[in-house]
TORDODREN-855563 format. One record per residue (C-alpha): residue in three letters; x, y, z. Coordinates in steps of 0.25 Angstrom, whole numbers, plus 5000, padded with zeros to 4 digits. Each point is the difference from the previous one (the first is absolute). Layout:
N
alaXYZ ...
END
This chain:
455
unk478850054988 unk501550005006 unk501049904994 unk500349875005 unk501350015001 unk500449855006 unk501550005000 unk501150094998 unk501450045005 unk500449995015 unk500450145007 unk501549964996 unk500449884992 unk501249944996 unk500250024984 unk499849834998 unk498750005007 unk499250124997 unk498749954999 unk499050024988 unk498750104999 unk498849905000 unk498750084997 unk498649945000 unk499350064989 unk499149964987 unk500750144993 unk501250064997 unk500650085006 unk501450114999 unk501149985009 unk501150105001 unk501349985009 unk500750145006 unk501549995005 unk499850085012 unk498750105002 unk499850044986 unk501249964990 unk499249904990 unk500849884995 unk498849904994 unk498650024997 unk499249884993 unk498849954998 unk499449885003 unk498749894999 unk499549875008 unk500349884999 unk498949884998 unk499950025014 unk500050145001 unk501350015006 unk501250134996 unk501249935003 unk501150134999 unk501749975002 unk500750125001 unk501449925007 unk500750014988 unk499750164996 unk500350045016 unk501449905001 unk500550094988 unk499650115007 unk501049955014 unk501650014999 unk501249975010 unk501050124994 unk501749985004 unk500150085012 unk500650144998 unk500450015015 unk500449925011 unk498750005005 unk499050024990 unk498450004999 unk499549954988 unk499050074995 unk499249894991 unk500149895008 unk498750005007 unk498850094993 unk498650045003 unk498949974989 unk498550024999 unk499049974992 unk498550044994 unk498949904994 unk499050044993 unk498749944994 unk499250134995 unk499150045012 unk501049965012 unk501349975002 unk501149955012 unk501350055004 unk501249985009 unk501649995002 unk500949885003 unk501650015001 unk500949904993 unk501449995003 unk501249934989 unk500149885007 unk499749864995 unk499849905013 unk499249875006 unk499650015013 unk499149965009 unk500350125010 unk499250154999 unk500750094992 unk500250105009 unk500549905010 unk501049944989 unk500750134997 unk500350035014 unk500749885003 unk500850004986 unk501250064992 unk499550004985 unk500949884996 unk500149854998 unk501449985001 unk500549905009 unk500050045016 unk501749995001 unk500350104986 unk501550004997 unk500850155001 unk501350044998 unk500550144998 unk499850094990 unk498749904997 unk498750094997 unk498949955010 unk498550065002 unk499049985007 unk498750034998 unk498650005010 unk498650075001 unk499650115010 unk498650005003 unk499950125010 unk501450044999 unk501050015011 unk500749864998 unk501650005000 unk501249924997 unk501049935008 unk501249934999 unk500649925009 unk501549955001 unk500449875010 unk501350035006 unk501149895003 unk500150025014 unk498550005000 unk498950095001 unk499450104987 unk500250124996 unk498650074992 unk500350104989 unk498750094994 unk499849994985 unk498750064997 unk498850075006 unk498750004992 unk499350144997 unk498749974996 unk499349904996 unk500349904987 unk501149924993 unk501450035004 unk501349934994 unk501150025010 unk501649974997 unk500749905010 unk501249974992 unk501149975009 unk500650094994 unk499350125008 unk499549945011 unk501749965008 unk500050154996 unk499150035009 unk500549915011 unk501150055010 unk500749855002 unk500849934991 unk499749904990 unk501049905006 unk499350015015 unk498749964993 unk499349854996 unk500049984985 unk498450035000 unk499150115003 unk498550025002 unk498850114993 unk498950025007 unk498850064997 unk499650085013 unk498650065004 unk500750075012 unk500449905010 unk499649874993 unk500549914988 unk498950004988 unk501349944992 unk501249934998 unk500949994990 unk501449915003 unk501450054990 unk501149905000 unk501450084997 unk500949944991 unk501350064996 unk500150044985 unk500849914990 unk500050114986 unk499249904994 unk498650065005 unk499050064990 unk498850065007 unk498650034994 unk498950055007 unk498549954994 unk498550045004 unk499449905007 unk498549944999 unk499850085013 unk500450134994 unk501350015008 unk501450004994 unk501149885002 unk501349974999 unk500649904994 unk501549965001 unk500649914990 unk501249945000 unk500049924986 unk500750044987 unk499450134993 unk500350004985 unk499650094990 unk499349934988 unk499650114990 unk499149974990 unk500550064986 unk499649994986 unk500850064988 unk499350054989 unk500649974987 unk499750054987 unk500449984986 unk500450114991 unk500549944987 unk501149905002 unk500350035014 unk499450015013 unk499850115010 unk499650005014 unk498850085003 unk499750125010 unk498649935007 unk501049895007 unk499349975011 unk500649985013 unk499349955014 unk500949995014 unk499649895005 unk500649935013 unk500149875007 unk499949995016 unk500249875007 unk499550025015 unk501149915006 unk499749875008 unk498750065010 unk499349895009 unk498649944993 unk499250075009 unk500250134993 unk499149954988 unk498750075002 unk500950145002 unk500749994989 unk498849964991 unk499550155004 unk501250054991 unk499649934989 unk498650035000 unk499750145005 unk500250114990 unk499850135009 unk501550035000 unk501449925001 unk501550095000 unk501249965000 unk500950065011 unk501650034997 unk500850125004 unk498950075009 unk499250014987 unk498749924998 unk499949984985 unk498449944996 unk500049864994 unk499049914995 unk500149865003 unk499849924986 unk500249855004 unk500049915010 unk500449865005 unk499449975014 unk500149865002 unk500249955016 unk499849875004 unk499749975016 unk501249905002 unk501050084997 unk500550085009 unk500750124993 unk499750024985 unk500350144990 unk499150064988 unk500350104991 unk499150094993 unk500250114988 unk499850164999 unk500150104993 unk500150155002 unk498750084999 unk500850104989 unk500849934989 unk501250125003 unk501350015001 unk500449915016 unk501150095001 unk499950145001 unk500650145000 unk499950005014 unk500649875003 unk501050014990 unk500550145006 unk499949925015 unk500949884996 unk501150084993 unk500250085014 unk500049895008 unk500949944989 unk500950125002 unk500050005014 unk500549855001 unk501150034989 unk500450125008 unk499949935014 unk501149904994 unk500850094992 unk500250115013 unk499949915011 unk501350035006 unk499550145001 unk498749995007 unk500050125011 unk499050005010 unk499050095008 unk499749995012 unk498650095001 unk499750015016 unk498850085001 unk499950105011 unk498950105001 unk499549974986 unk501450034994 unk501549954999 unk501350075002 unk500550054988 unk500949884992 unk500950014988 unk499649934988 unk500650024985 unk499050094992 unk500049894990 unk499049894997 unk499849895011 unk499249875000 unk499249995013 unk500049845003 unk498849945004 unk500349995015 unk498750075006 unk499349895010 unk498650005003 unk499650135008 unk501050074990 unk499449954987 unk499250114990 unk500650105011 unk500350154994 unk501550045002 unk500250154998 unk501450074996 unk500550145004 unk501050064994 unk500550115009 unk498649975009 unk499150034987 unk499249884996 unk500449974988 unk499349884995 unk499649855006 unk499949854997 unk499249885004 unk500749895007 unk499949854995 unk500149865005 unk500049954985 unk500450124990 unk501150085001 unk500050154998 unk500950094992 unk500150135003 unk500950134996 unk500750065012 unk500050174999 unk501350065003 unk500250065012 unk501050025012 unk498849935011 unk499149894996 unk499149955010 unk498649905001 unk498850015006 unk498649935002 unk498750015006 unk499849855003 unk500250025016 unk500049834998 unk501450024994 unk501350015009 unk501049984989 unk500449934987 unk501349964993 unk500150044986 unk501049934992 unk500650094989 unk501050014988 unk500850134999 unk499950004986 unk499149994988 unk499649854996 unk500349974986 
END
């Protein structure tokens, strides 16, 4: 006798509607869940109900099984977003088996899912996002068959697009792409001033639109604090705040009493805790904004080019439909209760520190190089074998560009060009000093220098 199996998980499910076993039977029986073929994650056992019903929920044990991880590269598969389970029932003389596929997002629709996912990006956020920038921005969609792409398209002034390729897919799954602004004018030969202040992602399945996500540039104020959330879809957005940020540490001294005095103890304990108001955001950003508040599959703070992992620990979302622009502010914390300014960053700021304290103090002494590549190399050019500061001055196609240095056509050593750090380096003596790259992108760059060593 087979086991009447009534219901059970669709062939793939979103992770709010995976459906329950329901098993007919007037015996126990064993059921057993596998992540993948073989990998066991549950096995229990169960008995009918006064109607001879098995009722089994297994959403809870496969949604901790699905994450959305912070992307590692510019276009990044994510290996835990969408998995494969199956499962094994038995009664003692026969049993049922079969697979279904589950993917980390939470979502009400009336559409197939297959349908849904190709005609989506995973996010909720409103259809006309804000972007400036150095803003962070992803973008993340799902891959059936593989072979999708990402475009973005530029409107010109004097009309017209231009279209700029982002991504290609290479396999099936869950990719998270980066869009920031940022990278994608890098890619773009026109200038930012010939172009409308908005530009378009699509998704593309060759020649058609699956897609479409609108960015709305804006220039930035200084006052920008960006953090980037996991949202109920399983993608990753960004949110721009404007408000105040304010660090409100919780702290609480430990005193003790040792005869007539009093001490301060060593278990002080100290939590960094901050304060983020988002700035005035139209009401109809409410239902995005609750996401941050209530997912916790991963929030990060992004300052510096670093993405530093937070945890949201309060809220206060309050919107009311007459009004047309309101602001919230909500608390975090930092995963690790450690030091917020490291070795690291320490080291960075007193260079940069350095360098704008030299820049005043020699400024009537700057020299400059004028590096016109030709054939790889320059001519040869006197420079002081003394310490110079390179100033940031490297445009776009220059930027993270290797320079080399010959001393007497020996390579000697090299350095990275930067649109936002400068560079120090120690010039070798030698009677003939010239530079070379193999960026054949590069026709030349201006170095500005001081003939001496900064102080």
């Amino acid at each position: 006798m087979s086991i009447n199996l009534t219901q059970y998980p669709d062939a793939m499910s979103f992770k709010n509607k995976v459906k329950d076993f329901t098993i007919s039977s007037q015996i126990g029986v064993t059921f057993t869940l596998y992540e993948g073929n073989d990998t066991i994650i549950f096995t229990g056992n169960y008995h009918p109900d006064f109607g001879n019903t098995i009722r089994i929920d297994v959403s809870e044990i496969i949604a901790d099984r699905l994450k959305t991880a912070f992307p590692s590269s510019d276009r990044y598969l994510q290996p835990d977003w969408v998995k494969t389970f199956g499962y094994k029932i038995e009664d003692g003389s026969s049993n049922a088996t079969g697979t279904f596929t589950v993917i980390n997002a939470a979502c009400k629709t009336d559409k197939a899912i297959a349908t849904w996912l190709a005609s989506n990006f995973l996010t909720n956020q409103p259809m006309e996002q804000h972007a400036c920038k150095d803003a962070p921005l992803w973008l993340s969609f799902y891959d059936a068959n593989g072979g999708l792409s990402l475009k973005a398209r530029f409107y010109k002034k004097a009309g017209g697009n231009i279209d700029v390729a982002v991504a290609k897919t290479n396999g099936a799954g869950c990719y998270t792409c980066n869009v920031s602004y940022d990278k994608l004018i890098r890619l773009l030969a026109a200038l930012p001033s010939s172009l409308k202040g908005y530009f378009d992602i699509l998704l593309m399945d060759g020649p058609t639109v699956k897609a479409k996500q609108r960015y709305i540039y804006s220039e930035r104020t200084g006052r920008e604090q960006y953090y980037c959330f996991v949202n109920a879809l399983g993608g990753i957005d960004t949110l721009i705040c404007q408000g105040e940020n304010v660090l409100q540490p919780d702290i609480t001294y430990n005193i003790g009493r040792f005869g007539k005095s009093f001490r301060q103890l060593d278990d002080t304990d100290t939590i960094r805790a901050w304060s983020q108001n988002t700035g005035m955001l139209p009401w109809k950003w409410r239902n995005w904004l609750f996401e941050i508040f209530a997912q916790k599959d991963g929030c990060w703070k992004y300052a510096d080019k670093v993405y530093t992992e937070i945890i949201i620990s309060e809220g206060n979302l309050s919107v009311s439909n007459n009004g047309q622009l309101t602001s919230n502010t909500f608390g975090y914390i930092l995963t690790e209760n450690t030091s917020v300014i490291g070795s690291d960053e320490r080291a960075a700021y007193a260079f940069r520190q350095s360098a704008a304290d030299s820049a005043e103090e020699y400024e009537s002494d700057i020299k400059t190089i004028e590096l016109a590549f030709t054939d790889g190399a320059t001519e040869a050019i006197p420079v002081p074998a003394k310490v110079i500061l390179v100033l940031a001055t490297a445009d776009a196609v220059v930027e993270a560009t290797p320079i080399s240095y010959l001393v007497d056509g020996t390579v000697v050593d090299d350095f990275t060009t930067s649109t936002t750090e400068p560079v120090q380096i120690a010039l070798p003596a030698g009677d003939e000093l010239s530079f070379e790259t193999e960026n054949v992108s590069v026709n030349g760059l201006i170095l500005n220098y001081y003939p001496q060593t900064p102080s």
